[in-house]
C-alpha positions as CSV (number, residue, x, y, z in Angstrom):
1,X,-63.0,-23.2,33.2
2,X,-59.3,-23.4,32.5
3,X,-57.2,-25.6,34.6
4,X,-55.8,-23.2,36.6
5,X,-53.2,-25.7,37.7
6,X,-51.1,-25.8,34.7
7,X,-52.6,-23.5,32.9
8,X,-53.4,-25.3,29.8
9,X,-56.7,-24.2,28.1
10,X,-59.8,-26.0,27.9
11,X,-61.8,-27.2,24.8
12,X,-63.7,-24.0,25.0
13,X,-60.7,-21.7,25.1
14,X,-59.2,-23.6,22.0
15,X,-61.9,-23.0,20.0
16,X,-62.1,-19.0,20.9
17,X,-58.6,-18.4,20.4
18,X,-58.3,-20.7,16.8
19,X,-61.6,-18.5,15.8
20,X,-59.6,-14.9,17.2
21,X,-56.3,-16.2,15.4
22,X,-57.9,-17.2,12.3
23,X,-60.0,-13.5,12.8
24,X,-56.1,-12.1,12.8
25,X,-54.4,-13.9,10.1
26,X,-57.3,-12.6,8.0
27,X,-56.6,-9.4,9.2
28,X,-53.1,-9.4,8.9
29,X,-53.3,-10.9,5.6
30,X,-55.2,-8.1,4.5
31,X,-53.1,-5.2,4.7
32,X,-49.5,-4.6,3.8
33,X,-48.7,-1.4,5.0
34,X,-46.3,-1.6,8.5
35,X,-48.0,0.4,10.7
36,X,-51.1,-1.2,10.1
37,X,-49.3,-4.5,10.4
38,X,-47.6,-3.7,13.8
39,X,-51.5,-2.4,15.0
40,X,-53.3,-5.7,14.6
41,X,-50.2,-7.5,16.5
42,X,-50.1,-5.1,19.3
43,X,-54.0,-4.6,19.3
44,X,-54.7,-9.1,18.8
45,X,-52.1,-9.5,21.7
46,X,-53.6,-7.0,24.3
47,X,-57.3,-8.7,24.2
48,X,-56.1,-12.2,23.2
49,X,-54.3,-12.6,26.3
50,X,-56.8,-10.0,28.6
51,X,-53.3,-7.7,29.2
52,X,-53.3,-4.2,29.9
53,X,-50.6,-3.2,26.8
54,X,-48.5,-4.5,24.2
55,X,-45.0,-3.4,22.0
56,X,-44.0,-4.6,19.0
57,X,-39.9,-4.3,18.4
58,X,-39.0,-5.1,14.3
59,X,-35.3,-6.2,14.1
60,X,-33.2,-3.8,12.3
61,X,-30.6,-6.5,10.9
62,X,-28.2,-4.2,9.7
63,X,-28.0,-2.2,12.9
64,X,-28.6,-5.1,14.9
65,X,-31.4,-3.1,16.8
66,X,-35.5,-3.4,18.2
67,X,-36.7,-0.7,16.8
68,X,-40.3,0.6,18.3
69,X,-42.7,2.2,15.9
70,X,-46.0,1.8,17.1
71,X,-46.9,0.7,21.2
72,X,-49.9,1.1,23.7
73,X,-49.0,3.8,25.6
74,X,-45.6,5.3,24.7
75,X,-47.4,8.8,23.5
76,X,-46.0,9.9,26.6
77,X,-42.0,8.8,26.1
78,X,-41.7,11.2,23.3
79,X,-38.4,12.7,24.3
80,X,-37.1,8.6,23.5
81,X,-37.8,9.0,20.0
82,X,-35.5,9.5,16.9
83,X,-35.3,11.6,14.3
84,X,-37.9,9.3,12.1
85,X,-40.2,8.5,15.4
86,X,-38.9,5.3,16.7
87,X,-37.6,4.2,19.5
88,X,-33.9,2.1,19.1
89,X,-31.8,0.1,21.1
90,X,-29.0,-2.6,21.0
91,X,-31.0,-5.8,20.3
92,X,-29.3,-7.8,23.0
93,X,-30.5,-5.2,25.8
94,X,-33.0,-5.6,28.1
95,X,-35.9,-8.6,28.3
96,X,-36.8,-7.8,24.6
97,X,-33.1,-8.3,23.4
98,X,-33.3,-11.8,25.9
99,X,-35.7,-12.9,23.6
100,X,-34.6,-11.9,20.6
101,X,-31.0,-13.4,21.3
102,X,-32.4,-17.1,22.3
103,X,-35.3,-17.2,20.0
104,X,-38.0,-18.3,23.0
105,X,-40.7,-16.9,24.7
106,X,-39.8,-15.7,28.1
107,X,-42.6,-15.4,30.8
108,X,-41.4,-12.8,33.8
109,X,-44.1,-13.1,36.7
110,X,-42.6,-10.2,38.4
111,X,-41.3,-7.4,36.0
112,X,-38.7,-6.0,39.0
113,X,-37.4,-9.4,40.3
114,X,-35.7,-9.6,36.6
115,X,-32.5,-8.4,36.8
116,X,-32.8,-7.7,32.8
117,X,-35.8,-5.4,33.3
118,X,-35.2,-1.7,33.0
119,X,-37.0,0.1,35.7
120,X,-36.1,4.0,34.2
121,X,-38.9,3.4,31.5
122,X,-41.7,3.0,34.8
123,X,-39.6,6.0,36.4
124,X,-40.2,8.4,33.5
125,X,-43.4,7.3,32.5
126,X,-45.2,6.5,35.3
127,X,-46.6,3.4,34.5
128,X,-46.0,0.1,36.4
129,X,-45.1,-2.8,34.8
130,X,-45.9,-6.1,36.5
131,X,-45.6,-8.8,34.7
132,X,-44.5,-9.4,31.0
133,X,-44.7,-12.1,28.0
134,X,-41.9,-11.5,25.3
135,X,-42.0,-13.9,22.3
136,X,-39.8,-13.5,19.3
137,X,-41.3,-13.0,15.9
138,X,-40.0,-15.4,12.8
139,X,-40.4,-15.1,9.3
140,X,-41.0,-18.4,7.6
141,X,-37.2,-18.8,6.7
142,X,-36.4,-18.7,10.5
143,X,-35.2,-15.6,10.3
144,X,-35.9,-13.1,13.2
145,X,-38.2,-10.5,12.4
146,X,-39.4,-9.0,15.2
147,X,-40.2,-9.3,19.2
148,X,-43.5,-8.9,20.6
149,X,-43.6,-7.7,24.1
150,X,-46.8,-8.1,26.3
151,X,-47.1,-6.5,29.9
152,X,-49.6,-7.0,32.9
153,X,-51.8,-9.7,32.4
154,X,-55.3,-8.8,34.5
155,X,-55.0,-12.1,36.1
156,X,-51.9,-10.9,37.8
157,X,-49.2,-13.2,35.2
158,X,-49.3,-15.2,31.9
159,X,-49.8,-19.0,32.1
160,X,-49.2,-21.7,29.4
161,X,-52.2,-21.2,27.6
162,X,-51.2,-17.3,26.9
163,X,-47.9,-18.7,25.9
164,X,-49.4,-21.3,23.2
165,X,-51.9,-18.1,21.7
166,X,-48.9,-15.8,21.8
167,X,-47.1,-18.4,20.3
168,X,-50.0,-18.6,17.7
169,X,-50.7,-15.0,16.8
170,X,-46.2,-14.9,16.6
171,X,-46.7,-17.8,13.9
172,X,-48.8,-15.4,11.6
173,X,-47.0,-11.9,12.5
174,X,-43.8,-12.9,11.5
175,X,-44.9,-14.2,8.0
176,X,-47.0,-10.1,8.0
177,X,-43.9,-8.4,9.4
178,X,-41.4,-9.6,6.4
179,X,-44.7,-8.8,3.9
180,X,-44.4,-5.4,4.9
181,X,-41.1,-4.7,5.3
182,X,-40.2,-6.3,1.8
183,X,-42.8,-3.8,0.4
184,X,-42.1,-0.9,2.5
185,X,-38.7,-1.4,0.9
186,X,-39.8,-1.3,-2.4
187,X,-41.5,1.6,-1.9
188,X,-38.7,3.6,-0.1
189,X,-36.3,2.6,-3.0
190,X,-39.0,4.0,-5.3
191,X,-39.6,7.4,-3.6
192,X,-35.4,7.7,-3.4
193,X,-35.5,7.2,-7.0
194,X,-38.3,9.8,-7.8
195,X,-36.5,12.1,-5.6
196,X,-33.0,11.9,-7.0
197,X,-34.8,11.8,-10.6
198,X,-35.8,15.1,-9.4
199,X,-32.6,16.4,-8.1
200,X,-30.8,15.6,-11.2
201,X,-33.3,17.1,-12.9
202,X,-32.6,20.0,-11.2
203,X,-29.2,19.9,-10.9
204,X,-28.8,19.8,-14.6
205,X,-31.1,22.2,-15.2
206,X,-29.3,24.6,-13.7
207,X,-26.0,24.0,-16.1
208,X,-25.4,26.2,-18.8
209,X,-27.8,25.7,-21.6
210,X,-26.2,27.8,-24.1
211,X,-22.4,28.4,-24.5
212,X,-21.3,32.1,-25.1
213,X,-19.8,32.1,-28.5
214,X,-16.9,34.3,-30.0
215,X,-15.1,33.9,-33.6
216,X,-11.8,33.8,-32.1
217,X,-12.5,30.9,-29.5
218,X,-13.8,27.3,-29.9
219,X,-15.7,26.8,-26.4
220,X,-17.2,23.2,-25.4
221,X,-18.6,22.0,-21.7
222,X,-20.2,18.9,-20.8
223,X,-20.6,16.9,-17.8
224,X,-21.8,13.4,-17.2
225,X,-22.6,12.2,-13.8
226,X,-21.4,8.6,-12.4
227,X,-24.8,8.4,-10.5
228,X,-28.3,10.3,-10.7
229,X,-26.7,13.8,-9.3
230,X,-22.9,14.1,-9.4
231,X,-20.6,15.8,-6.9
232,X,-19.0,17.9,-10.1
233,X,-20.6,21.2,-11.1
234,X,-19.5,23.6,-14.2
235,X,-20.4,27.2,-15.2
236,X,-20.1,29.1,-18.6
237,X,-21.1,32.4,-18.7
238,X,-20.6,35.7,-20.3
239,X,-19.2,39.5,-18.4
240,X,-20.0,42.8,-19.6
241,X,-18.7,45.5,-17.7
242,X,-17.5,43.4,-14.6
243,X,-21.7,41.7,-14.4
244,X,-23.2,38.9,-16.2
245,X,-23.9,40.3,-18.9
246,X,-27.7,40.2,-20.1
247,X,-29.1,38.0,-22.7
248,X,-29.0,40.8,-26.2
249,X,-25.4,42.2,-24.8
250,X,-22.1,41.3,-26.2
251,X,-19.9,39.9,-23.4
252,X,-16.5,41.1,-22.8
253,X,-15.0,38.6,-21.2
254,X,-16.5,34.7,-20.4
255,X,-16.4,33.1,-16.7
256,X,-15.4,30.0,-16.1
257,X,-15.9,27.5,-13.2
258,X,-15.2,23.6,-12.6
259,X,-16.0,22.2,-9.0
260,X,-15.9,18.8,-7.8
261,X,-17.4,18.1,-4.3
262,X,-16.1,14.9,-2.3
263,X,-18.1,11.9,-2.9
264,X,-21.2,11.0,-5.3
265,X,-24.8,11.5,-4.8
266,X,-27.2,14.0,-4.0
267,X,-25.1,15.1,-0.7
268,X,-22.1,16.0,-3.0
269,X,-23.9,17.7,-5.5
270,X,-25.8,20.3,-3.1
271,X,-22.1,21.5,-2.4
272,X,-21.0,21.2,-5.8
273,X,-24.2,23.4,-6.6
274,X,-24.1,26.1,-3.6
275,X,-20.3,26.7,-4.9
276,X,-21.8,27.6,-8.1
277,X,-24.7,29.5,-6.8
278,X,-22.7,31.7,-4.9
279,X,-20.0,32.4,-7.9
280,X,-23.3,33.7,-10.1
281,X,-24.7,36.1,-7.0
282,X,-21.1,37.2,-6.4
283,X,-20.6,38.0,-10.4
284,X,-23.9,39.9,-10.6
285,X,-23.0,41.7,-8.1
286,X,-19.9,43.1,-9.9
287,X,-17.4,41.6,-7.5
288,X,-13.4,40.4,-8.5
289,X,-12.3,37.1,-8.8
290,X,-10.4,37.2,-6.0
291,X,-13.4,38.3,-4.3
292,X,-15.3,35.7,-5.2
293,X,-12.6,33.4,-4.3
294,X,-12.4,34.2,-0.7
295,X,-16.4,34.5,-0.4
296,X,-16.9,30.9,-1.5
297,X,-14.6,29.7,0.7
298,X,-15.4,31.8,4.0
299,X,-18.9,30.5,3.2
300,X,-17.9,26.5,2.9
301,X,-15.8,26.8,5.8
302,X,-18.5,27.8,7.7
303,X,-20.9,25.7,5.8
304,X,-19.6,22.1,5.2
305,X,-19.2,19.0,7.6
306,X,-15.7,18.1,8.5
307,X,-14.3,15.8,6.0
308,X,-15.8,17.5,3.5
309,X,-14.6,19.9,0.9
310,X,-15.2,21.3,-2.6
311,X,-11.8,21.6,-5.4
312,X,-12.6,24.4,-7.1
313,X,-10.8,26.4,-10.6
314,X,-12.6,29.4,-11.6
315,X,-11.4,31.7,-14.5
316,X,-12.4,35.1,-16.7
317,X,-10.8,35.3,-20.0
318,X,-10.8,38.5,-21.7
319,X,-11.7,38.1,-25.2
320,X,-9.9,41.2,-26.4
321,X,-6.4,40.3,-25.0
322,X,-7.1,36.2,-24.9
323,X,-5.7,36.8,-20.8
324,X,-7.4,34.1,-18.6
325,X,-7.1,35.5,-15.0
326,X,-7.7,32.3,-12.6
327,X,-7.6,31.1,-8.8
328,X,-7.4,26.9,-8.2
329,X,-8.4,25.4,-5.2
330,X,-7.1,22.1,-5.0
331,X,-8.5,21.6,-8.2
332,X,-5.9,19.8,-10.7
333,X,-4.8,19.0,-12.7
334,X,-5.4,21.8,-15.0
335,X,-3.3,22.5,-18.4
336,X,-2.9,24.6,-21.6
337,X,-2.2,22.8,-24.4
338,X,0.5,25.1,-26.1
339,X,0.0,24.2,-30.0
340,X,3.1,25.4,-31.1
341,X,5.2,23.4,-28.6
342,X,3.4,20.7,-28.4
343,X,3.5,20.7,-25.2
344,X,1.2,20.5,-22.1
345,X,1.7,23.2,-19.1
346,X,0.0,22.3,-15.8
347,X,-1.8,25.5,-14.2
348,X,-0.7,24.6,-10.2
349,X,-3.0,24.7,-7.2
350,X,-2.9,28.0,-5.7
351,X,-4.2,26.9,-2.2
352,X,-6.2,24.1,-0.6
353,X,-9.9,22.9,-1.7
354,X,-12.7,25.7,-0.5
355,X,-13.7,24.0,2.8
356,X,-10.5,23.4,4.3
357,X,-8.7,25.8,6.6
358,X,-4.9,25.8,6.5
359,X,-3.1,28.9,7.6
360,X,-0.9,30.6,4.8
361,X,-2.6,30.4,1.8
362,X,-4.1,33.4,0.3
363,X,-8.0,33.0,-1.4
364,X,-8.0,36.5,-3.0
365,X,-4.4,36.2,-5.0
366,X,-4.9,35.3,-8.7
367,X,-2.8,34.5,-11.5
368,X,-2.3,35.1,-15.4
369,X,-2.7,32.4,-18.1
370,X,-2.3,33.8,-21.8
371,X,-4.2,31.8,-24.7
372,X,-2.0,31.9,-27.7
373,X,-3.1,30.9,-31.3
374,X,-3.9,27.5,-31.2
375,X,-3.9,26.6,-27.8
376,X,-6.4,24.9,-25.4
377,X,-7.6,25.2,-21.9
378,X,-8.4,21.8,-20.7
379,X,-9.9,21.6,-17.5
380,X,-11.5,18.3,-16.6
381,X,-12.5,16.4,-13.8
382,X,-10.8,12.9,-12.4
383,X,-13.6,11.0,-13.8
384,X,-11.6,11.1,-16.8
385,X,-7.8,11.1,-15.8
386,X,-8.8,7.9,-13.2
387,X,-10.6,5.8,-15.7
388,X,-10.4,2.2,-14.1
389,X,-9.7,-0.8,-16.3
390,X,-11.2,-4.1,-15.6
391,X,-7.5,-5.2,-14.6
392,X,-7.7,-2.1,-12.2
393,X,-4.9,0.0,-14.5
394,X,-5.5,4.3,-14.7
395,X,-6.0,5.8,-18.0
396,X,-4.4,9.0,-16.2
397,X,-2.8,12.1,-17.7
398,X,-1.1,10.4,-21.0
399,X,-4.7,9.3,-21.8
400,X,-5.9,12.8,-22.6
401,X,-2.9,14.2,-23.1
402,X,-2.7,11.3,-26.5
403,X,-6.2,12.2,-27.7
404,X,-5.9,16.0,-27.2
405,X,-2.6,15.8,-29.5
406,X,-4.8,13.8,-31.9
407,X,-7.7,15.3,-32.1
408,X,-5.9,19.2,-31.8
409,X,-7.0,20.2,-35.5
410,X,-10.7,18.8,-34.5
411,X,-13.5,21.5,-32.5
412,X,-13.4,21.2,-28.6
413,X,-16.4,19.8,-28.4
414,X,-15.6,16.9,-30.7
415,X,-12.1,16.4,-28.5
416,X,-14.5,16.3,-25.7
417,X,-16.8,13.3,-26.9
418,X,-13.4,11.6,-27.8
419,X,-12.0,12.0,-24.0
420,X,-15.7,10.5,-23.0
421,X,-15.5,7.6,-25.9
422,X,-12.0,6.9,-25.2
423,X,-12.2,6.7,-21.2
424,X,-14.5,4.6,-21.4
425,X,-13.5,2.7,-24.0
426,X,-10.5,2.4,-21.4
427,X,-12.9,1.6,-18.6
428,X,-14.7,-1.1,-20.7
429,X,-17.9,-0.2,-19.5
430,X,-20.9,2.5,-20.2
431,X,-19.9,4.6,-16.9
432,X,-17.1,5.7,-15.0
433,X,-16.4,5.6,-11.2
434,X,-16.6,9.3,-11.2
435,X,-18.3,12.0,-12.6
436,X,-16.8,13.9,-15.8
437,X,-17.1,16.7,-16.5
438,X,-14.9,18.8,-19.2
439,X,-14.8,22.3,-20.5
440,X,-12.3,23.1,-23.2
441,X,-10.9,26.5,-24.7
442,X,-9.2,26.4,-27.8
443,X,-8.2,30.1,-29.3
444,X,-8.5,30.2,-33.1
445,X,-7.2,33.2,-34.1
């Protein structure tokens, strides 16, 4: 019989709770999956300690939260539960965050004489809590891991002994806990990266696989991301009659779009890419640019967070009269290369970035650009003109402005590869801090 003085077990008790922990560690030890993990604990602590139920709270360090995954008897607090099924709260709340602040067991013989005890979870739920053991979990670096939360012990409270086999089954669950996380971890990271392998897959995929070609224009477009999927998004495609024209027909005119989303990542890029989706529907459908112009944006207004926004420079150039009709939003800068001058003339903005309402600016009023002999559209993203040295210098406009002049005799798509060799070459580094992406029109004849 225990000694029911101070609590302490007897010989008999020691030996059925080292065989039971030992029973656990095994058990523990096995798996390494966290809801398994955070079963055992909550199931070992229940009968160990002859309690009615147990909660398991991991410690979300960078949140500084007890997060609740798995518990006896919370089926029924649904309506507490996040997005991805836990329960969170600020880890210094409550009896839970008691323990986890001071790193000890606390033993509460009376659940509602605890000032820290929050009675709204018996209001909603039903359930009375009575008495509760809380004992913080620790990995074997010290760090905190975890609390483990028992309630209602069936002989009314916890005494010493359930302390030292709480204590006991916390030595081994801590040690489990980090196990899992660390490769719960590695398998999250894993599943991002298949799934952003995917989306860039995807993503460019859906770029233009084959340039339309003409004898009198030189046409090149490429675009390198800074991550997996890039916030920047390009089109090239051929008109007939006002429609994309099919695959056998001769286009009239070619389209033209650049778009660069805020940010990097997958986030970015589904902008980037609905911008571009909606320019092709909008052009099969026959419709003007300045159509098309005010559709996109009506649509990301309605569409995009605040804070974000899409730049946007779309253009048709008509082969026959080498006129470039074109709208910008916020999307700069932009230039022709005028051979004959030698000189470089920035198309402006013609209103904010698609996304972004400001009263005054018209979405459906486009301009004229013409292409003489010689010259070059150049329309490239600021993953190129912000090039970042290592002694945190800009390569910015003068850069490409010194290899276009150099390389003006040479095809676009050569001057292209020399903007990426030389940008980086700039950056000293295999990458940039933003995504480039470049198309170039030069007019031969």
């Amino acid at each position: 019989m225990p000694n029911t003085t101070t609590g302490t077990p007897d010989s008999q008790q020691r030996t059925d709770a080292l065989e039971k922990l030992l029973e656990i560690s095994k058990r523990l030890g096995e798996s390494s999956d966290l809801p398994a993990v955070l079963g055992v604990i909550i199931d070992a602590l229940r009968d160990l300690l002859a309690a009615d139920r147990a909660t398991v709270f991991t410690y979300d360090e960078q949140t500084n939260e007890l997060v609740i995954h798995v518990a006896h008897g919370v089926a029924t607090d649904r309506e507490q539960r996040g997005g991805d099924g836990t329960i969170r709260f600020p880890a210094t709340a409550g009896i839970a965050g008691a323990c986890a602040t001071t790193r000890s067991i606390i033993n509460i013989p009376d659940a509602y004489l605890d000032d820290r005890f929050n009675r709204d979870v018996d209001k909603r739920t039903g359930y009375r809590t009575k008495s509760i053991l809380a004992i913080p979990l620790v990995d074997h670096g010290g760090q905190l891991v975890g609390v483990a939360q028992v309630l209602n012990a069936s002989k009314g409270s916890f005494d010493l002994a359930d302390e030292q086999i709480a204590s006991g089954v916390a030595a081994h669950a801590g040690i489990a806990l980090r196990r899992a996380h660390l490769i719960q971890s590695h398998l999250d990271k894993l599943r991002l990266e298949q799934e952003v392998s995917v989306a860039k897959e995807i993503q460019q995929g859906s770029f233009p696989k084959q340039i339309p070609s003409h004898p009198a224009y030189d046409i090149a477009a490429f675009n390198t991301p800074a991550q997996e999927c890039g916030g920047d998004a390009f089109d090239v495609f051929g008109l007939r009659g006002g429609t994309i024209a099919g695959r056998d027909e001769a286009a009239d005119s070619i389209f033209f779009l650049i778009a660069d989303a805020t940010g990097h990542g997958v986030g970015p890029a589904l902008s980037s890419m609905q911008t571009r989706g909606m320019l092709r529907i909008s052009a099969r459908l026959g419709q003007s640019l300045g159509s098309i112009v005010r559709e996109i944006n009506t649509q990301l207004n309605d569409d995009l967070p605040a804070g974000r926004f899409v730049t946007g420079w779309l253009g048709i150039l008509d082969l026959a009269t080498a006129t470039i009709e074109c709208f910008s939003a916020g999307q700069g800068p932009v230039y022709v290369y005028r051979r004959d001058a030698d000189h470089f003339e920035e198309i402006e903005s013609d209103a904010p970035p698609f996304g972004i309402v400001i009263p005054g600016f018209s979405y459906s009023a486009t301009r004229s650009i013409q292409l003489g002999v010689g010259d070059m559209l150049v329309l490239i993203t600021d993953g190129y003109y912000e090039a970042m040295s290592p002694a945190q210098a800009i390569w910015t406009e003068q850069g490409v402005f010194e290899v276009i002049r150099r390389m003006k005799d040479k095809s676009s798509d050569s001057i292209r590869a020399e903007l990426d060799r030389c940008s980086l070459e700039f950056a000293q580094s295999t990458s940039t801090d933003d995504d480039r992406t470049a198309i170039i029109v030069k007019r031969l004849f």
